[in-house]
C-alpha positions as CSV (number, residue, x, y, z in Angstrom):
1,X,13.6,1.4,-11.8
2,X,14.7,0.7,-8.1
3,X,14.7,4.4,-7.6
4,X,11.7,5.0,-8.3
5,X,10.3,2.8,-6.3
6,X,12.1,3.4,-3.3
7,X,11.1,7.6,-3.9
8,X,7.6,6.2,-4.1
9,X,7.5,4.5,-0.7
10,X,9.2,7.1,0.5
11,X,7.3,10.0,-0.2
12,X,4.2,7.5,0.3
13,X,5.3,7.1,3.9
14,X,5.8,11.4,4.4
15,X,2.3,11.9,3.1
16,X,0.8,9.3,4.0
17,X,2.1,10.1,7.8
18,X,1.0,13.7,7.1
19,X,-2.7,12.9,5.7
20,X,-3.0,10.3,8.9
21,X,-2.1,13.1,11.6
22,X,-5.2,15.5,10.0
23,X,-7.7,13.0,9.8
24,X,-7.0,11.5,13.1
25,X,-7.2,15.7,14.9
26,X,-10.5,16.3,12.8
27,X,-12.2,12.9,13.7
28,X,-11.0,12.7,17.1
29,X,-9.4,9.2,16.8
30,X,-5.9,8.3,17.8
31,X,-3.2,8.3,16.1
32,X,-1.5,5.4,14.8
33,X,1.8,6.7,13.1
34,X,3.3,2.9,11.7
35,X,-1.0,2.3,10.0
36,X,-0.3,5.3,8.6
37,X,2.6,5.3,7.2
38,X,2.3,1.8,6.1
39,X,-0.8,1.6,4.2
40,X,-0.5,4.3,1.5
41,X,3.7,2.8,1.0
42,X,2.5,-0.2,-0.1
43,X,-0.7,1.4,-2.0
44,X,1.4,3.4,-3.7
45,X,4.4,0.8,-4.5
46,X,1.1,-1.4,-6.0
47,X,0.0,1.5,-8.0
48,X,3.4,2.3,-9.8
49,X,4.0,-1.2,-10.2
50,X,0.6,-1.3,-11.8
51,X,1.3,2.1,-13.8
52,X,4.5,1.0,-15.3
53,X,3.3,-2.3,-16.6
54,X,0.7,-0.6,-18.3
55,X,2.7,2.8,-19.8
56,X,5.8,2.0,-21.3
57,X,8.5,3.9,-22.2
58,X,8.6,4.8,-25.6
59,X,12.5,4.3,-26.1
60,X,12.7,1.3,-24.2
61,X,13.0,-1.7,-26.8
């Protein structure tokens, strides 16, 4: 379970670095790489955490 939390910050942190960079060049705004990278790692830690409480395995007893 540890692992797929840690995946899901990181790959929450690559895209959410990624997504920041092209709406910051189309709109003009500045870039702020740590609000960024931040924000969608802990929205996606609350939605897995949600998701899993919610869909359970079906060999888990």
């Amino acid at each position: 379970m540890m692992g797929k939390q840690l995946t899901i910050l990181f790959w929450g942190f690559i895209y959410g670095e990624v997504l920041g960079y092209i709406v910051s060049a189309l709109s003009g705004y500045t870039f702020d790489a740590k609000l960024s990278g931040l924000i969608p790692m802990i929205g996606g830690f609350i939605v897995i955490n949600c998701l899993s409480y919610f869909v359970k395995d079906s060999q888990e007893k």
